[in-house]
C-alpha positions in Angstrom: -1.5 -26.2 -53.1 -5.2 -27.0 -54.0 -4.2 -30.9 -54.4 -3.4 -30.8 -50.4 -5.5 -32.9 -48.1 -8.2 -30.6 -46.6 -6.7 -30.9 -42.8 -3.0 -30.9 -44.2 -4.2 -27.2 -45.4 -6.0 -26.0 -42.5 -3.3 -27.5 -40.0 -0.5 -25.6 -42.1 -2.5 -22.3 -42.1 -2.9 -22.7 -38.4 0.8 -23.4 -37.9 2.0 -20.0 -40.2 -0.6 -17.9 -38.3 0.4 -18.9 -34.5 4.8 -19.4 -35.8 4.3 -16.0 -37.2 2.5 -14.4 -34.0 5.2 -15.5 -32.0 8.2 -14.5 -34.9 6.9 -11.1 -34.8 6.1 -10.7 -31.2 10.3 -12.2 -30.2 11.5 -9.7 -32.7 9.3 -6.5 -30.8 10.8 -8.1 -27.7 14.5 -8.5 -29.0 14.2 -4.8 -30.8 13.0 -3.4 -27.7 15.1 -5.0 -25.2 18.3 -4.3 -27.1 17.4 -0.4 -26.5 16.9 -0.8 -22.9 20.1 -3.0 -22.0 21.8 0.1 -21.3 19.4 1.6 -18.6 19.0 0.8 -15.2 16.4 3.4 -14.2 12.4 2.8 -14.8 11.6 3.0 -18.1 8.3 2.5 -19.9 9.3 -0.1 -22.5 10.8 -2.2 -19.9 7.2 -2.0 -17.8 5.7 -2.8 -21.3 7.9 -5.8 -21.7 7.0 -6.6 -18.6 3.3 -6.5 -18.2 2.5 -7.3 -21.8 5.2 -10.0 -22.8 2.6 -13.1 -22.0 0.0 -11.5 -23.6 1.1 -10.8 -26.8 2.3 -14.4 -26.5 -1.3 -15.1 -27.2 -2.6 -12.3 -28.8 -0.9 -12.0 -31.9 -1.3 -15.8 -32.8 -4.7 -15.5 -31.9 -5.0 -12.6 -34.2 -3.5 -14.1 -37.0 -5.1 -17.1 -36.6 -8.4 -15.5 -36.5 -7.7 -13.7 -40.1 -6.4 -17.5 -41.5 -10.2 -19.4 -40.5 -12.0 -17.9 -43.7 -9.1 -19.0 -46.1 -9.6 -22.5 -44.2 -11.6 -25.6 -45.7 -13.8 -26.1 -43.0 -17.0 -27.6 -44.1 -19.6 -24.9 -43.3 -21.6 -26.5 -40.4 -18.3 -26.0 -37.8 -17.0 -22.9 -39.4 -19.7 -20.9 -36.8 -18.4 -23.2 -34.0 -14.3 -22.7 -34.6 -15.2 -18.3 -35.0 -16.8 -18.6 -31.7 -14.2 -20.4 -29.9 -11.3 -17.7 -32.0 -13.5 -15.3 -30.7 -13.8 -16.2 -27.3 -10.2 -16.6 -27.4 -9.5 -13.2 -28.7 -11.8 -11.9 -25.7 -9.7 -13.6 -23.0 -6.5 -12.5 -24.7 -7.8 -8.6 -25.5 -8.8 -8.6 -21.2 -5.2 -9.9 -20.9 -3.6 -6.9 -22.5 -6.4 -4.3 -20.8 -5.0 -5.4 -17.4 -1.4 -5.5 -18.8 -2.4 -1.9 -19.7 -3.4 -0.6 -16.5 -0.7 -2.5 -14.7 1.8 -0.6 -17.3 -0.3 2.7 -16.3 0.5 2.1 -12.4 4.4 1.6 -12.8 4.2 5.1 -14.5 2.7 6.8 -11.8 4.1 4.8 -9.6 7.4 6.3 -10.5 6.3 9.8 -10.7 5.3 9.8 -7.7 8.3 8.2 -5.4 7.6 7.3 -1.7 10.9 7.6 -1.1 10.8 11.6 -0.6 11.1 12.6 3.0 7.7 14.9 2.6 5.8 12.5 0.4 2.2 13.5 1.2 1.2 13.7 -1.9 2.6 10.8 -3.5 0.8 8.6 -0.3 -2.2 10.3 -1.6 -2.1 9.6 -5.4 -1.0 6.0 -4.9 -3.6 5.3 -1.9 -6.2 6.3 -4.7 -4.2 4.6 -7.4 -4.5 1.5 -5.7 -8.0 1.2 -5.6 -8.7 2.1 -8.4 -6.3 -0.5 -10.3 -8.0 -3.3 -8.4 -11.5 -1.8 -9.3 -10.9 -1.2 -13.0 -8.9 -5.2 -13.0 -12.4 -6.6 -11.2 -14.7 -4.3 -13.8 -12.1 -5.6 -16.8 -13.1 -9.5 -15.6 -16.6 -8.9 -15.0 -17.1 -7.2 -18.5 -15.1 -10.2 -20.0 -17.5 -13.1 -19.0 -20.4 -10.8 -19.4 -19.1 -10.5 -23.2 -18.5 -14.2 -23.3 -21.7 -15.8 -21.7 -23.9 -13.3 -23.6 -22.6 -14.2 -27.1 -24.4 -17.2 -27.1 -28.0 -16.9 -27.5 -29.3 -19.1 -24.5 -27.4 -17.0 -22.3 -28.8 -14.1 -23.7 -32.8 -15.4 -23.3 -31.6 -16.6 -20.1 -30.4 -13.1 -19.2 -33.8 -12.0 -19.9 -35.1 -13.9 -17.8 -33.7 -13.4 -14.7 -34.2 -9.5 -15.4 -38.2 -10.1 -15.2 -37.4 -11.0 -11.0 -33.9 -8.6 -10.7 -35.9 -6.8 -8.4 -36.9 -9.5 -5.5 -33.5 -11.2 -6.3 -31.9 -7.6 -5.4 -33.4 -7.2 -2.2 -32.3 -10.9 -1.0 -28.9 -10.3 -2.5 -28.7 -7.1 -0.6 -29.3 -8.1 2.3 -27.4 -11.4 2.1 -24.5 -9.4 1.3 -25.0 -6.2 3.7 -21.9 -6.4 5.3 -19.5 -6.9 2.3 -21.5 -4.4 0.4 -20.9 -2.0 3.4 -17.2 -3.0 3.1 -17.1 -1.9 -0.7 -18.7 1.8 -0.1 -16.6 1.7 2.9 -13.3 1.3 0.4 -14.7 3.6 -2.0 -15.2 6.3 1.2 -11.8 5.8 1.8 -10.0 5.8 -1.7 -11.3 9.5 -2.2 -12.2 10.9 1.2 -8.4 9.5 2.2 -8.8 9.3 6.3 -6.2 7.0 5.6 -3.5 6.3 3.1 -0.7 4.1 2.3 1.9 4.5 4.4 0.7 6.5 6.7 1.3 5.8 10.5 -1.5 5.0 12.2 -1.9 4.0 16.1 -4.9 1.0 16.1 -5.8 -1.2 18.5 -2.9 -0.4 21.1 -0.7 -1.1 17.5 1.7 1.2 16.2 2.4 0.7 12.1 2.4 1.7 8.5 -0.4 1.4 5.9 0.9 -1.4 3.8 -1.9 -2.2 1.7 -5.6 -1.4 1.0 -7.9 -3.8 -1.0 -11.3 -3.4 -1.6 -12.7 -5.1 1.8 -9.3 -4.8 4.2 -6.2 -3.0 5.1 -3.1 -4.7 5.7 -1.3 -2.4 8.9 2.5 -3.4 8.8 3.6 -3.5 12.8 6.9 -2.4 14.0 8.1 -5.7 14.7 6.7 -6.9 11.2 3.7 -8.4 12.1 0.9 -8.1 9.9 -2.7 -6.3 11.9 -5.5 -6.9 9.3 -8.4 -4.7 9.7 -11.6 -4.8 7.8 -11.8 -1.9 5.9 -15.4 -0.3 7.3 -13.1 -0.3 10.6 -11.7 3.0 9.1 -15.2 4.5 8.8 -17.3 2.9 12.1 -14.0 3.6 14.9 -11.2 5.7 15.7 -7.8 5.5 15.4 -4.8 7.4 15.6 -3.1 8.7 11.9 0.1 10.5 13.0 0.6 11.5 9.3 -2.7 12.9 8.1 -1.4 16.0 7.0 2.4 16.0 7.9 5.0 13.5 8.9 6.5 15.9 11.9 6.4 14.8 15.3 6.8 16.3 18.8 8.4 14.0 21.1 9.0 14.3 25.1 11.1 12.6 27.5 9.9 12.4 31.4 12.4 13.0 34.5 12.0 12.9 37.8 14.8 13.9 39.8 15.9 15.0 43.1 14.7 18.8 44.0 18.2 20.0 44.0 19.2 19.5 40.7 20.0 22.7 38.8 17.4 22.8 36.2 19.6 25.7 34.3 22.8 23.8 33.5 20.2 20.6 32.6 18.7 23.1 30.5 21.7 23.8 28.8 22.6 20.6 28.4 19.6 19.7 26.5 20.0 22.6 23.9 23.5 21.1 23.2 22.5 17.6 22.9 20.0 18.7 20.4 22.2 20.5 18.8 24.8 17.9 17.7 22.0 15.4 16.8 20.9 15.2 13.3 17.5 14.0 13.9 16.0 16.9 15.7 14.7 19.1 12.6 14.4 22.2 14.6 11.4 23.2 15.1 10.8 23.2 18.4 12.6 22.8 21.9 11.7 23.1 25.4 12.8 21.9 29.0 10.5 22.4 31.2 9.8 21.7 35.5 6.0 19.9 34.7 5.2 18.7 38.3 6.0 18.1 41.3 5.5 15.2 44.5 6.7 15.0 47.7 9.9 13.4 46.5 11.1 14.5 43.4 9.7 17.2 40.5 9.2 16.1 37.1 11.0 17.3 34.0 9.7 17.3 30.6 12.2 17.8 27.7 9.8 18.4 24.7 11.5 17.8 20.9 10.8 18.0 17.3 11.6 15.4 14.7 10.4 15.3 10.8 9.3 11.7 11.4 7.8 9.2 13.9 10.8 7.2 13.5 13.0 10.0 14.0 11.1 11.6 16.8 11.5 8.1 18.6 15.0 7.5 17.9 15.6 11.7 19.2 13.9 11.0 22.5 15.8 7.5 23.4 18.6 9.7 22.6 18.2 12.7 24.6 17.2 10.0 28.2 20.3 8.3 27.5 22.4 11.2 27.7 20.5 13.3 29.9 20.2 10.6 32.4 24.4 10.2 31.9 24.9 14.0 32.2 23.0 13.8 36.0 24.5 10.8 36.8 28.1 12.4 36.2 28.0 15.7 37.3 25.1 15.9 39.8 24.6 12.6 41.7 23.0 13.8 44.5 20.3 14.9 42.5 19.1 11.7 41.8 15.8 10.6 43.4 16.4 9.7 46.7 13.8 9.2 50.0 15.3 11.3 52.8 14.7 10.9 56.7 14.9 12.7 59.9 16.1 11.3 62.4 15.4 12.6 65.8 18.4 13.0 68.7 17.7 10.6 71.5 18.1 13.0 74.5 21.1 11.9 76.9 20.5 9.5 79.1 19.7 11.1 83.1 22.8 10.2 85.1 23.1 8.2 88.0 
């Protein structure tokens, strides 16, 4: 083929290298996803597919291409130009398939370790530190990348020199420029491995009650019960205090308040109590209790204490247990409802005439 124009040659090479890149990377994909059309759990290859489909779309053409240039008639004045731009190529592509790797890496654990599990401290754990540390090693992959790139060419490099003769002034203003987002970093790194919080836990903040949804590097994302969305900055964590009502279990005690009339026989409400728990499934039974906590002029105050395995759960119990306790007074004991009494004096009979 040496009687071939010297463009018609290097444009054909170039065309084989990338056709073939992509031949080879739709048969991996076709071989692969023929295994997997059976299965409907998680399975590795699938997250593979997933995460490094595009890349490969890049990096094996790249690859090939980059094994074609010296076979290429190039004169020799742009054949440094063209490997530096196949290299910087390769660079971007290689990053591409590091964070493919570490996204891979997280659906793993991420299905190891299941939220789903009714006592899933440890998984909250794990992922809360899983979290960070994915967007960490994503930002250190990026930052290494265009380090790699902008130091390959030699200005950059003598320019790099440079700076390093006044790093230390230009540290000291850059510190204190960015104090605060700085702070927020160690803050997230406090957090990640110290674990005060983690993802889904339920925290009480700001009056809010709601689940950790997400935790970046400078905020958390608090997930409200009526699905708003409370963002905190993450040094909020470290500087105030908050409420976590699943640092080291998800079990709750719940009460329910009454205040009813002094006659009311606290016995049979007792009673009724025990059964009501009884026939619910969400008291995990642990703990029970009816209890006379007060008293005022008018009425005395019951408190029905109950045990649940889960915030929601303990909530749900002690709407349950007013509903029917208040019904079970209302039916059977009426007149021990609150009520104001008076007394009324007899008006002596009038003298006769």
């Amino acid at each position: 083929m040496d009687h071939l124009p010297d463009w018609l040659w290097n444009l054909l090479l170039a065309g084989i290298a990338v056709i073939a890149g992509w031949l080879i990377k739709i048969l991996l994909s076709l071989f692969l996803r023929k295994s997997l059309s059976e299965q409907h759990e998680f399975s590795l290859l699938r997250s593979v597919l997933n995460h490094l489909g595009k890349a490969f779309n890049y990096f094996l053409p790249l690859l090939l291409l980059n094994t074609a240039i010296p076979i290429m008639r190039v004169p020799a004045k742009y054949i440094p130009t063209l490997s530096k731009i196949a290299e910087i190529a390769m660079t971007l592509s290689f990053a591409a398939l590091v964070i493919g790797v570490i996204k891979v890496l997280e659906d793993y654990v991420y299905h190891t370790y299941d939220l789903k599990k009714a006592n899933n401290l440890k998984e909250r754990k794990i992922r809360t530190q899983l979290q960070f540390i994915r967007k960490l090693s994503i930002s250190l992959v990026l930052i290494l990348t265009a380090c790699f790139i902008l130091l390959s060419f030699d200005s950059m490099r003598k320019l790099g020199a440079g700076l390093l003769t006044g790093v230390g002034v230009g540290g000291i203003i850059i510190g204190f420029a960015a104090q605060k987002s700085l702070g927020n970093l160690l803050a997230g790194f406090q957090i990640a491995f110290t674990q005060p919080i983690r993802i889904d836990d339920v925290l009480v903040v700001e009056g809010e009650w709601g689940r950790v949804e997400e935790i970046t590097l400078t905020y958390v994302v608090l997930n409200i019960w009526d699905q708003r969305r409370l963002i905190l900055p993450i040094n909020y964590f470290i500087e105030k205090p908050f409420q976590n009502w699943t640092r080291t279990s998800a079990e709750m005690l719940g009460t329910a308040f009454f205040y009813l009339d002094y006659t009311v026989p606290v016995d049979q409400l007792r009673a009724e109590f025990d059964r009501l728990l009884a026939a619910s499934p969400l008291w995990d039974r642990r703990a029970k209790a009816l209890q006379v906590t007060n008293t005022s002029e008018r009425t005395i105050e019951v408190r029905a204490l109950m045990s649940a395995a889960s915030s929601g759960n303990a909530f749900d119990l002690r709407c349950y247990i007013r509903e029917n306790l208040i019904k079970y007074v209302r039916e059977q004991f009426p007149d021990s409802l609150p009520k104001t009494r008076a007394f009324i004096e007899p008006q002596p009979p009038a003298p006769s005439a």
